[in-house]
mmCIF file of the N, C-alpha and C atoms, coordinates in Angstrom:
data_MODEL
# 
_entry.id   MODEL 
# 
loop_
_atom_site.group_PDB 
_atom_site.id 
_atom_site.type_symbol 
_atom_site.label_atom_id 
_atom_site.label_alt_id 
_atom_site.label_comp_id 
_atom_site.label_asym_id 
_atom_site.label_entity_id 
_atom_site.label_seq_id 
_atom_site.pdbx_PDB_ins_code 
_atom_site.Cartn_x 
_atom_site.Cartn_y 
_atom_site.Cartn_z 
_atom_site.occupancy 
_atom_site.B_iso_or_equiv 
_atom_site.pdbx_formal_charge 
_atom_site.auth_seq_id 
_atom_site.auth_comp_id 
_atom_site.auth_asym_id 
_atom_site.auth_atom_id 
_atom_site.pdbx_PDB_model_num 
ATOM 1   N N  . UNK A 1 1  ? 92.637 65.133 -106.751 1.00 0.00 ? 1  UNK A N  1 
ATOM 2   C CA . UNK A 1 1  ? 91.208 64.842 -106.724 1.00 0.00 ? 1  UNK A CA 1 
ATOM 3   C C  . UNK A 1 1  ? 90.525 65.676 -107.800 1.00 0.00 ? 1  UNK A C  1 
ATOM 4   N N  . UNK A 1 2  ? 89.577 64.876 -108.685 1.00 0.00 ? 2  UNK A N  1 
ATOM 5   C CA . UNK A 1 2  ? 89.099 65.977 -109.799 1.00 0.00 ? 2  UNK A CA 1 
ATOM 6   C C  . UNK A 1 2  ? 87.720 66.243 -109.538 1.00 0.00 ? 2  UNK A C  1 
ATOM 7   N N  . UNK A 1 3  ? 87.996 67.659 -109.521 1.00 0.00 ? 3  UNK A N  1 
ATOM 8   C CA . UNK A 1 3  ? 86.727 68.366 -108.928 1.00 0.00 ? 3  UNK A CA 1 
ATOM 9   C C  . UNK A 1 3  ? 85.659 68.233 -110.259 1.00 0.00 ? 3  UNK A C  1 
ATOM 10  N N  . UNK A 1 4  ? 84.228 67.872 -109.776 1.00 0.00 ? 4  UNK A N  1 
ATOM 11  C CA . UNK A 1 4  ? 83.150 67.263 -110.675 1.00 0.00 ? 4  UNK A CA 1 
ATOM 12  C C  . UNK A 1 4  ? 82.493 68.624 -111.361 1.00 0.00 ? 4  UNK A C  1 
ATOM 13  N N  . UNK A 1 5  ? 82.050 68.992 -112.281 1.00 0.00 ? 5  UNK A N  1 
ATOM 14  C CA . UNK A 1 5  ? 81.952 70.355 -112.934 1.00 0.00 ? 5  UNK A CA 1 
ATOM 15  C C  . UNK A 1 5  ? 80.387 69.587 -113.776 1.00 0.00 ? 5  UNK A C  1 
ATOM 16  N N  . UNK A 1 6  ? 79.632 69.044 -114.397 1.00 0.00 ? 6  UNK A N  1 
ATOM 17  C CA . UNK A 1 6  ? 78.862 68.949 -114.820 1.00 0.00 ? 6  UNK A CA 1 
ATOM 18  C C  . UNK A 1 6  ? 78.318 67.595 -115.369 1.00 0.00 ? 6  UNK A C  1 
ATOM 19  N N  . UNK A 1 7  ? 76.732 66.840 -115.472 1.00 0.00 ? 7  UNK A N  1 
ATOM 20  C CA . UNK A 1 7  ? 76.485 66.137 -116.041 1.00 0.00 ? 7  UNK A CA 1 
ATOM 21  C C  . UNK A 1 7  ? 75.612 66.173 -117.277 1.00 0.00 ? 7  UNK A C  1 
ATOM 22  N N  . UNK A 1 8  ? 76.372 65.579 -118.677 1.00 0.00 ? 8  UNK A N  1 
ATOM 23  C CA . UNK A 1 8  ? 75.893 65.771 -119.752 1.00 0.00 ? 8  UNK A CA 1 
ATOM 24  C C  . UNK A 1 8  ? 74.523 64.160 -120.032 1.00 0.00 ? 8  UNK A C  1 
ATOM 25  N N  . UNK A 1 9  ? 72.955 64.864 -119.880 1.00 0.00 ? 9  UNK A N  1 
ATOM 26  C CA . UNK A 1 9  ? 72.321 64.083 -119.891 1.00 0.00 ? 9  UNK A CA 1 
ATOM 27  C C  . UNK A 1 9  ? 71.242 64.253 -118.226 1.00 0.00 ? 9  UNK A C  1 
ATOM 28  N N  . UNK A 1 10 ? 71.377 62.999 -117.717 1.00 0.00 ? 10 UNK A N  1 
ATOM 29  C CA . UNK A 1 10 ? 71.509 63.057 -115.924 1.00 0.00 ? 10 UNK A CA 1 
ATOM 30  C C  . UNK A 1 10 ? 69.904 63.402 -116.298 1.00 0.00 ? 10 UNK A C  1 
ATOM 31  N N  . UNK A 1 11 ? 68.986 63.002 -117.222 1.00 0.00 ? 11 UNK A N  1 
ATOM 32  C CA . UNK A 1 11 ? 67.633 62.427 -117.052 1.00 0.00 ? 11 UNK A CA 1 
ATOM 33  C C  . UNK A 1 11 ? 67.554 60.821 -117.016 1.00 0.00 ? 11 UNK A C  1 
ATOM 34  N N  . UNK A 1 12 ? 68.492 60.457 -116.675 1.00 0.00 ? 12 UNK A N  1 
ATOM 35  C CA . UNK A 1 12 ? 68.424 58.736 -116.615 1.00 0.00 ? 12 UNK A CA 1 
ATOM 36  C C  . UNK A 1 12 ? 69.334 58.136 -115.509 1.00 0.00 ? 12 UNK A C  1 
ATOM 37  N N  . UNK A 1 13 ? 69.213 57.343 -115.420 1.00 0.00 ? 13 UNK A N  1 
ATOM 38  C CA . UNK A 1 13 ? 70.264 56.075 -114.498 1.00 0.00 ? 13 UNK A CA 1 
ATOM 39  C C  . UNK A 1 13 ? 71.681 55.602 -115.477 1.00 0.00 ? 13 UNK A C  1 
ATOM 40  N N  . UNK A 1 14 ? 71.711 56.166 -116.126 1.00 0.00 ? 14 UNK A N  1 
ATOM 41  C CA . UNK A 1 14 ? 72.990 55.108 -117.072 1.00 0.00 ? 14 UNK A CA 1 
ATOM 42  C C  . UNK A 1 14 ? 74.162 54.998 -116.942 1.00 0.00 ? 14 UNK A C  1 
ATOM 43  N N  . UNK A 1 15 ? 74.757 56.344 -116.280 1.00 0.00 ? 15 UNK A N  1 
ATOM 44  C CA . UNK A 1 15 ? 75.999 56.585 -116.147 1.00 0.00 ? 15 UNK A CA 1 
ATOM 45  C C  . UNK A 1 15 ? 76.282 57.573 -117.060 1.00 0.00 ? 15 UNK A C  1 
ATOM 46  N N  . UNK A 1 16 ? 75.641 58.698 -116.934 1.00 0.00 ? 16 UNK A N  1 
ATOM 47  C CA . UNK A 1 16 ? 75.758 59.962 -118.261 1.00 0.00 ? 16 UNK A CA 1 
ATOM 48  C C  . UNK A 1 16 ? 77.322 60.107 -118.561 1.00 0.00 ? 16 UNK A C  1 
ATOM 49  N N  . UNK A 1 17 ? 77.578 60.764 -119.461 1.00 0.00 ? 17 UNK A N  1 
ATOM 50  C CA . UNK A 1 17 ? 78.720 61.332 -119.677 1.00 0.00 ? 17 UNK A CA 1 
ATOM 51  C C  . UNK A 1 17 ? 79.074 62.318 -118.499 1.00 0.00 ? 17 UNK A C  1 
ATOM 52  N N  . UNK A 1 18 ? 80.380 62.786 -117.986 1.00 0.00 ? 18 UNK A N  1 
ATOM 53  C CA . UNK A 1 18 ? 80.531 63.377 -117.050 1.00 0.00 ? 18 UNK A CA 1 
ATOM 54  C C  . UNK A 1 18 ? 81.714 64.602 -117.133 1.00 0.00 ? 18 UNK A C  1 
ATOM 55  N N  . UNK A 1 19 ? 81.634 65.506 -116.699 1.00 0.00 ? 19 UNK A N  1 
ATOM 56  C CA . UNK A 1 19 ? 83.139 66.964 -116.945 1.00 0.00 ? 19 UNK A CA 1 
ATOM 57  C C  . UNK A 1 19 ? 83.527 66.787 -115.427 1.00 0.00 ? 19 UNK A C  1 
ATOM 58  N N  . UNK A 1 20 ? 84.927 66.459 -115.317 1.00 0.00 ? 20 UNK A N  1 
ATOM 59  C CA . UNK A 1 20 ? 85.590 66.855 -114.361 1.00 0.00 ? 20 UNK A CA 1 
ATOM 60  C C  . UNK A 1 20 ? 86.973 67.849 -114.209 1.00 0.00 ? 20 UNK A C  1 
ATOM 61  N N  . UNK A 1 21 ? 87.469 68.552 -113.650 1.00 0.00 ? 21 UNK A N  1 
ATOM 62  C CA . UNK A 1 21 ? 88.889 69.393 -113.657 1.00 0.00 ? 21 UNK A CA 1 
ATOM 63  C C  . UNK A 1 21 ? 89.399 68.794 -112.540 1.00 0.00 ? 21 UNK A C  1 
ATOM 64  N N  . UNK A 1 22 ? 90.651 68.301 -113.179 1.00 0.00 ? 22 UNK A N  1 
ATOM 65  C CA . UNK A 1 22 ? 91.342 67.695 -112.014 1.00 0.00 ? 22 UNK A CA 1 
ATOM 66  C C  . UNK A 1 22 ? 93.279 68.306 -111.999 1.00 0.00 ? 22 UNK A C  1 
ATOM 67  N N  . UNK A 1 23 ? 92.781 69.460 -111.005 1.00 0.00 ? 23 UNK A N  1 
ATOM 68  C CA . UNK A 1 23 ? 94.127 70.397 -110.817 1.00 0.00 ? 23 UNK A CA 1 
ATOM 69  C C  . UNK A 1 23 ? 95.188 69.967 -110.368 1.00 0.00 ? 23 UNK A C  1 
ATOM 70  N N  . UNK A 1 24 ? 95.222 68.739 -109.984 1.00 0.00 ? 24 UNK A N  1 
ATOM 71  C CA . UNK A 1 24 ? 96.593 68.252 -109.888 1.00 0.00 ? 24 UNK A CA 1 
ATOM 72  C C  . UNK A 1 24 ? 97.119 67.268 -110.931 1.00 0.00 ? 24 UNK A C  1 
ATOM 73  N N  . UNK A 1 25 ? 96.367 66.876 -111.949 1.00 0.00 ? 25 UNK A N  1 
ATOM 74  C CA . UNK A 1 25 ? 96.715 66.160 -112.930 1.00 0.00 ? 25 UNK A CA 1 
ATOM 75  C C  . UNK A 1 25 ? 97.830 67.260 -113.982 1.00 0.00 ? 25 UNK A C  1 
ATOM 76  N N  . UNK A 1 26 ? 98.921 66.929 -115.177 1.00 0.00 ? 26 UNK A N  1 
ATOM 77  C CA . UNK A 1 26 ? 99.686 67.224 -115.732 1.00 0.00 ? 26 UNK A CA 1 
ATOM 78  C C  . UNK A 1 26 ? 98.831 68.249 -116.399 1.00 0.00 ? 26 UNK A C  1 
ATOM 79  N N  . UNK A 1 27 ? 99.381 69.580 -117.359 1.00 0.00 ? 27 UNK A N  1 
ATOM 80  C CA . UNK A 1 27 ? 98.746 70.425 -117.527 1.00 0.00 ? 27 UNK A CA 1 
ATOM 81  C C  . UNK A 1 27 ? 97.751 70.096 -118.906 1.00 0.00 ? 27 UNK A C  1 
ATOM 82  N N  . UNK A 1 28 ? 98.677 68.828 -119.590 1.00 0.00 ? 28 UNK A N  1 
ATOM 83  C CA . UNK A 1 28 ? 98.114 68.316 -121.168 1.00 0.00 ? 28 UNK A CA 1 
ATOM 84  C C  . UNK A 1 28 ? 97.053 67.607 -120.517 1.00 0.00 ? 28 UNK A C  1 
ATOM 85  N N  . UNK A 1 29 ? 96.779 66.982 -119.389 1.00 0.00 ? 29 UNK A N  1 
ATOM 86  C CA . UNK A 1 29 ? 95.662 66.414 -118.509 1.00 0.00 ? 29 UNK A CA 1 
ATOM 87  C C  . UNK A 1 29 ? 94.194 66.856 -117.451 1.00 0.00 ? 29 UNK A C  1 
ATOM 88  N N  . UNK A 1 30 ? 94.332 67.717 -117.516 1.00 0.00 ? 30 UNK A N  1 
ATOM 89  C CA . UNK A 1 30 ? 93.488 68.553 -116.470 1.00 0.00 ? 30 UNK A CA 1 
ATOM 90  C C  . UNK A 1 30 ? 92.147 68.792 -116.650 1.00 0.00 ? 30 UNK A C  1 
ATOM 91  N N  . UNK A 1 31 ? 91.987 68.383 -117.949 1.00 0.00 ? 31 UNK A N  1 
ATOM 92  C CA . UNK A 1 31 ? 89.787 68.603 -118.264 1.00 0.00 ? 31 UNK A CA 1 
ATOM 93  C C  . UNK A 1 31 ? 89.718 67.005 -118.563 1.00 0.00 ? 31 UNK A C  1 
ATOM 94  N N  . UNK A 1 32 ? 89.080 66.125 -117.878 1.00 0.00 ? 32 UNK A N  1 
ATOM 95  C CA . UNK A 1 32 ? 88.552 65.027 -118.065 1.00 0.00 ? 32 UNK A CA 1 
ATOM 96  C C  . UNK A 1 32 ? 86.967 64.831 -118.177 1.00 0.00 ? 32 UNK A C  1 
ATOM 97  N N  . UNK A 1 33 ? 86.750 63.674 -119.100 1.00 0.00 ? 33 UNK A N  1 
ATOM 98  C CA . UNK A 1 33 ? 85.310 63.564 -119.555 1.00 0.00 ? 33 UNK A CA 1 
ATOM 99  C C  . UNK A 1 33 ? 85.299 62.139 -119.856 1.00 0.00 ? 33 UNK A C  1 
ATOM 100 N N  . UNK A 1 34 ? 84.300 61.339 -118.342 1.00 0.00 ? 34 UNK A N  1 
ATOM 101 C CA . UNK A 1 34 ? 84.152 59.745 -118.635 1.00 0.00 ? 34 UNK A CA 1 
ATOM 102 C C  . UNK A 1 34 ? 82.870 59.705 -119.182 1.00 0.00 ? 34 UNK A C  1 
ATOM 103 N N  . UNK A 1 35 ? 82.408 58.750 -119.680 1.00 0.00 ? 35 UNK A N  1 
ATOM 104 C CA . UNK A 1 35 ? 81.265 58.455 -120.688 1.00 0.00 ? 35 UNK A CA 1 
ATOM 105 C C  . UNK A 1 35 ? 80.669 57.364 -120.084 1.00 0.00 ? 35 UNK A C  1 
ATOM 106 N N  . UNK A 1 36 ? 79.747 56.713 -120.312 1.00 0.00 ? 36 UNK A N  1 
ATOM 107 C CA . UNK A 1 36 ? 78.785 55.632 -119.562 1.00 0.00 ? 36 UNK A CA 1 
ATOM 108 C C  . UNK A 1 36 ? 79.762 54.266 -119.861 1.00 0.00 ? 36 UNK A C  1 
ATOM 109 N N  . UNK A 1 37 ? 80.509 54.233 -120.376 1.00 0.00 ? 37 UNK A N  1 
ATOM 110 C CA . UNK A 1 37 ? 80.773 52.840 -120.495 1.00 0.00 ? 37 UNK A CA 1 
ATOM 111 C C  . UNK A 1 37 ? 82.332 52.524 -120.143 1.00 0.00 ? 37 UNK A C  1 
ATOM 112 N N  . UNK A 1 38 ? 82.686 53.538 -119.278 1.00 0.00 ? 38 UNK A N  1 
ATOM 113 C CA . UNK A 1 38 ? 83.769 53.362 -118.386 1.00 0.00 ? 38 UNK A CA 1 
ATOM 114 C C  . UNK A 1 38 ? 84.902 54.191 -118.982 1.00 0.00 ? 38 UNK A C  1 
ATOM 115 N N  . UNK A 1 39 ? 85.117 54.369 -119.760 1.00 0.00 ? 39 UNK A N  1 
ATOM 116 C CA . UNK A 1 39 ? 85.944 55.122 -121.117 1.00 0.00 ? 39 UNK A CA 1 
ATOM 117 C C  . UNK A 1 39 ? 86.352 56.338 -120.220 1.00 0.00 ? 39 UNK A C  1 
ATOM 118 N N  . UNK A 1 40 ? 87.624 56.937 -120.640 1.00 0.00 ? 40 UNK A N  1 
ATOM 119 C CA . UNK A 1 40 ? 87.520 58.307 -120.748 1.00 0.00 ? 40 UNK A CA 1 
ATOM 120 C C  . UNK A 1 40 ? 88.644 59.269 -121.336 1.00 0.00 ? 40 UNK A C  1 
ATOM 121 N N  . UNK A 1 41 ? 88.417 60.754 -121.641 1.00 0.00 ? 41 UNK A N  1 
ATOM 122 C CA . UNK A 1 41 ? 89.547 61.073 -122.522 1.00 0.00 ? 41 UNK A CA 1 
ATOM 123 C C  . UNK A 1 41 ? 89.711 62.339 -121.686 1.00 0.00 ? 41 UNK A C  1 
ATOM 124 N N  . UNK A 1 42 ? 91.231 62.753 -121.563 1.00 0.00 ? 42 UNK A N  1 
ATOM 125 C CA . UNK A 1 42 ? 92.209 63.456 -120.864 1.00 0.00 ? 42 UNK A CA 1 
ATOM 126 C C  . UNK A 1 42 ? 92.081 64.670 -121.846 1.00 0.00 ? 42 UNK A C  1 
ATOM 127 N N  . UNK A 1 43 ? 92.483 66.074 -121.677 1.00 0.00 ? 43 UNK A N  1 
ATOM 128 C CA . UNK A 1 43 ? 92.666 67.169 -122.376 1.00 0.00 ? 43 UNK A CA 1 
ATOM 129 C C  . UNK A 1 43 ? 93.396 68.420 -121.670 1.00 0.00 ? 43 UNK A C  1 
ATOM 130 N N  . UNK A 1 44 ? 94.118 69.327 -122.429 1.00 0.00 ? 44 UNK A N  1 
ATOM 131 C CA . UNK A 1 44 ? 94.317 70.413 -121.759 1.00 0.00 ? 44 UNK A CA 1 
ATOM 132 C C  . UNK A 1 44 ? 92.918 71.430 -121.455 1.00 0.00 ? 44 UNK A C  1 
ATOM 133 N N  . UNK A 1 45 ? 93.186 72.713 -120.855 1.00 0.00 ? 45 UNK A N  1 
ATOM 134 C CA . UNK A 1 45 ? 92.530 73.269 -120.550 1.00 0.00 ? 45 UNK A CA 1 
ATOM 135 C C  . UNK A 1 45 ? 92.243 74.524 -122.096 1.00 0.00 ? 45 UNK A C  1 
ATOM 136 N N  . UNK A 1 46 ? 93.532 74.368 -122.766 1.00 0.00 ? 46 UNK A N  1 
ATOM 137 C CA . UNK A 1 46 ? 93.159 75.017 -124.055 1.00 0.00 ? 46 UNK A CA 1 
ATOM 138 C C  . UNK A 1 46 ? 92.590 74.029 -125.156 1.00 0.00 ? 46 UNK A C  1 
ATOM 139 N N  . UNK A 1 47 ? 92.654 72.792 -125.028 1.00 0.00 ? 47 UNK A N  1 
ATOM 140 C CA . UNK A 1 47 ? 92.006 71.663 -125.932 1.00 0.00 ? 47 UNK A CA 1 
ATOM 141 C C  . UNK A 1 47 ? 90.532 72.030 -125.701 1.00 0.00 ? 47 UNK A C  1 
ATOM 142 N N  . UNK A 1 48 ? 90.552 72.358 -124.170 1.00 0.00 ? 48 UNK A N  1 
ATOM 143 C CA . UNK A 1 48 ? 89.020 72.460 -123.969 1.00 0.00 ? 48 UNK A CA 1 
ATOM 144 C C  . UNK A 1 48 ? 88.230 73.390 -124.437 1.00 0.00 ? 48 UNK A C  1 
ATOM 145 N N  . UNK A 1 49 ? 89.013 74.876 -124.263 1.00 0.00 ? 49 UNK A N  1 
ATOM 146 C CA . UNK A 1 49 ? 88.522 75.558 -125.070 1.00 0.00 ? 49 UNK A CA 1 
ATOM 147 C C  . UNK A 1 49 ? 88.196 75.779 -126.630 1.00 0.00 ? 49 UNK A C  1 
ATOM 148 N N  . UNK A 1 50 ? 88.954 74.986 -127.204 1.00 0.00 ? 50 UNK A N  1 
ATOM 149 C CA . UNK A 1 50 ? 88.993 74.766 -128.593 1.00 0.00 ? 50 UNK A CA 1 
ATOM 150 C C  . UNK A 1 50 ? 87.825 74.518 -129.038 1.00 0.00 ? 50 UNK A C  1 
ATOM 151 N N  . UNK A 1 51 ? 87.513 73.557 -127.858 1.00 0.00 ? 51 UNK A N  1 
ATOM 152 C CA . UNK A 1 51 ? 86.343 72.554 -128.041 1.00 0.00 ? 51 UNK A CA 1 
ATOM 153 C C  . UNK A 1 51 ? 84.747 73.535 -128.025 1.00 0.00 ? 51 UNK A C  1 
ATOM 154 N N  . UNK A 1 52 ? 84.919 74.063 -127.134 1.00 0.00 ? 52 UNK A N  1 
ATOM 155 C CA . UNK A 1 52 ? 83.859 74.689 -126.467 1.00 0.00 ? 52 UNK A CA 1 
ATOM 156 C C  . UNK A 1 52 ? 83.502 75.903 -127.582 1.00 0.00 ? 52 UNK A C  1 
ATOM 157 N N  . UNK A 1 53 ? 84.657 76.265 -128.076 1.00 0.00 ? 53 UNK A N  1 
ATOM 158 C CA . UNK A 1 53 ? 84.898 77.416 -129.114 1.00 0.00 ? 53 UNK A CA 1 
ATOM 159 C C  . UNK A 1 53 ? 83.791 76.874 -130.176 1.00 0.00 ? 53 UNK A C  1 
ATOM 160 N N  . UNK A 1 54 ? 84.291 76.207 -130.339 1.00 0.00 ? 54 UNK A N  1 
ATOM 161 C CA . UNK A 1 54 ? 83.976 75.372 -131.836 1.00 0.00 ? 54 UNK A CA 1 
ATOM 162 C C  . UNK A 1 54 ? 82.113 74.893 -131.472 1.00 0.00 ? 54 UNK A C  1 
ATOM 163 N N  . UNK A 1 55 ? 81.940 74.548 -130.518 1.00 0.00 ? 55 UNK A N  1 
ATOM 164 C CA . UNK A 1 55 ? 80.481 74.374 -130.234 1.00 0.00 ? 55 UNK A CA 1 
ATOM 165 C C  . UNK A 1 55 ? 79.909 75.667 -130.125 1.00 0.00 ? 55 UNK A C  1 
ATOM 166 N N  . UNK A 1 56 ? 80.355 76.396 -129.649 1.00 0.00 ? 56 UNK A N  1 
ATOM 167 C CA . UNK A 1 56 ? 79.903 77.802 -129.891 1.00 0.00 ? 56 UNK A CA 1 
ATOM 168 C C  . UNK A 1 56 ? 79.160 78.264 -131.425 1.00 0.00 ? 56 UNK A C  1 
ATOM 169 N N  . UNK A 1 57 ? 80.137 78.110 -132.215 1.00 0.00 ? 57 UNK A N  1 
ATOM 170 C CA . UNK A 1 57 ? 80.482 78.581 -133.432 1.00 0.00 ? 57 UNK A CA 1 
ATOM 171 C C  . UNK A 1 57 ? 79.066 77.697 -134.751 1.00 0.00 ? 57 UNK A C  1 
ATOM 172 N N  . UNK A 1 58 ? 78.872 76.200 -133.879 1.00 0.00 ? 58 UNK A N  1 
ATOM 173 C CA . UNK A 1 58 ? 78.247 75.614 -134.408 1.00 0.00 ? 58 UNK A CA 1 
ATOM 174 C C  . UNK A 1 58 ? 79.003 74.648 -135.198 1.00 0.00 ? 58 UNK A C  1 
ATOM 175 N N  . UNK A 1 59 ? 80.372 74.621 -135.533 1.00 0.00 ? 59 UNK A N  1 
ATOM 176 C CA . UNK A 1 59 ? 80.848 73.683 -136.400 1.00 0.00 ? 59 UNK A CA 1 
ATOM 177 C C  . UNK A 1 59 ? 80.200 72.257 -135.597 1.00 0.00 ? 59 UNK A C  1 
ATOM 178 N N  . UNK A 1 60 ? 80.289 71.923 -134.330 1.00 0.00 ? 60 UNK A N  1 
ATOM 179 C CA . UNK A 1 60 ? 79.764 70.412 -133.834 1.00 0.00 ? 60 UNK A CA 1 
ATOM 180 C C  . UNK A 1 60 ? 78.072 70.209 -134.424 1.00 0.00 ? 60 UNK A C  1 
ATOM 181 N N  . UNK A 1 61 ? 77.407 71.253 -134.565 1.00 0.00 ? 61 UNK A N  1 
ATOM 182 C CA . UNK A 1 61 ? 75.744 70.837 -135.097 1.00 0.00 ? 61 UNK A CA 1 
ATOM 183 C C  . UNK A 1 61 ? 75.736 69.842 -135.491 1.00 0.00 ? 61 UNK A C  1 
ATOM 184 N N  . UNK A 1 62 ? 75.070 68.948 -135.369 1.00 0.00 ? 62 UNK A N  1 
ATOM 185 C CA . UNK A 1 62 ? 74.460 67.889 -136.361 1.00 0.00 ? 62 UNK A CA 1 
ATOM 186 C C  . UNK A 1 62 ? 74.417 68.107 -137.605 1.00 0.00 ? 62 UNK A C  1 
ATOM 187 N N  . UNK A 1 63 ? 73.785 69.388 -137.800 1.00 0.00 ? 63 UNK A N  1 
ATOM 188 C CA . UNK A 1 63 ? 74.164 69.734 -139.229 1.00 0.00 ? 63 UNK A CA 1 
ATOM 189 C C  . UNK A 1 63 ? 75.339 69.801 -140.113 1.00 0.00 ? 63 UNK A C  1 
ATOM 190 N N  . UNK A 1 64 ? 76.224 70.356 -139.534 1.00 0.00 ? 64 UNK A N  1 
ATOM 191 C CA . UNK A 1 64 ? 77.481 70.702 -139.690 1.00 0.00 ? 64 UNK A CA 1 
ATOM 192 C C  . UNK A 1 64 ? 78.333 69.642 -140.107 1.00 0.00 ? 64 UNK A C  1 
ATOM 193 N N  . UNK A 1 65 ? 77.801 68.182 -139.155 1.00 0.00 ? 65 UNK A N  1 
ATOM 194 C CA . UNK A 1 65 ? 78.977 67.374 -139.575 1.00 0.00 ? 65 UNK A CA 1 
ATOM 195 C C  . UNK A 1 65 ? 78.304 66.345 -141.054 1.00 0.00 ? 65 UNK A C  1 
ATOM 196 N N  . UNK A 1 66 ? 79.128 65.348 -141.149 1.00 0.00 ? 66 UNK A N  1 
ATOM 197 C CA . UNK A 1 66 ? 78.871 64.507 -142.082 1.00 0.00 ? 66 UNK A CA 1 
ATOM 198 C C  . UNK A 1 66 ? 77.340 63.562 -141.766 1.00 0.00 ? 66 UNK A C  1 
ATOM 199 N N  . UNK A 1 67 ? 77.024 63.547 -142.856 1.00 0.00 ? 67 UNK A N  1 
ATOM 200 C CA . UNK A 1 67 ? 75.551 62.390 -143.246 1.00 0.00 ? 67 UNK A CA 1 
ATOM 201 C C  . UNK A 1 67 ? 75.908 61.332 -142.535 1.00 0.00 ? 67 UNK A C  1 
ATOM 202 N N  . UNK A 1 68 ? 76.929 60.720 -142.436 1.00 0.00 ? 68 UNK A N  1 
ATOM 203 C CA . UNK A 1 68 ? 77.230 59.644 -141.984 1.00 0.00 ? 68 UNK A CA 1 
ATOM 204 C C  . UNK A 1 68 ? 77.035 59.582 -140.535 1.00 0.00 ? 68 UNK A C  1 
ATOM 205 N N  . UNK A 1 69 ? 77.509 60.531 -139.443 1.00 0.00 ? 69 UNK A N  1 
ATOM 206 C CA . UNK A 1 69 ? 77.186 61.146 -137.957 1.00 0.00 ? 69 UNK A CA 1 
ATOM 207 C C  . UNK A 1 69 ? 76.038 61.257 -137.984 1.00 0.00 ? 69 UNK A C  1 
ATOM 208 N N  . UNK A 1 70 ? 74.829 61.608 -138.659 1.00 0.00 ? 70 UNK A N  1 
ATOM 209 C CA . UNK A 1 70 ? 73.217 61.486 -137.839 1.00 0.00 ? 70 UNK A CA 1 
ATOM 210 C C  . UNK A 1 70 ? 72.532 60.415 -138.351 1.00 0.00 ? 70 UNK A C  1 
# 
């Protein structure tokens, strides 16, 4: 069962993006994140941090990425 950890958005009805940890899933599996349109992508728990690292750091800014992304 994956325990529900946060909603990204959740000022609307849409089906926000969503963080779940689900501790019995495989270890390359265990941070999940579904999106409004049914989708969703699997990660480790160090993928996650990578991730989180890196938002930290600012490389994800808007700024940061390509002209083409905003």
């Amino acid at each position: 069962m994956a325990q529900y950890i946060a909603t990204f958005c959740g000022s609307c009805n849409c089906g926000c993006p969503e963080l779940f940890v689900d501790h019995e899933a495989p270890a390359d599996k265990r941070v999940l994140i579904t999106d409004d349109f049914g989708q969703r992508i699997q990660m480790s728990l160090d993928q996650w941090h990578d991730l989180v690292a890196s938002a930290k750091e600012g490389t994800l800014d808007v700024g940061a990425l390509p002209a083409v992304v905003s």
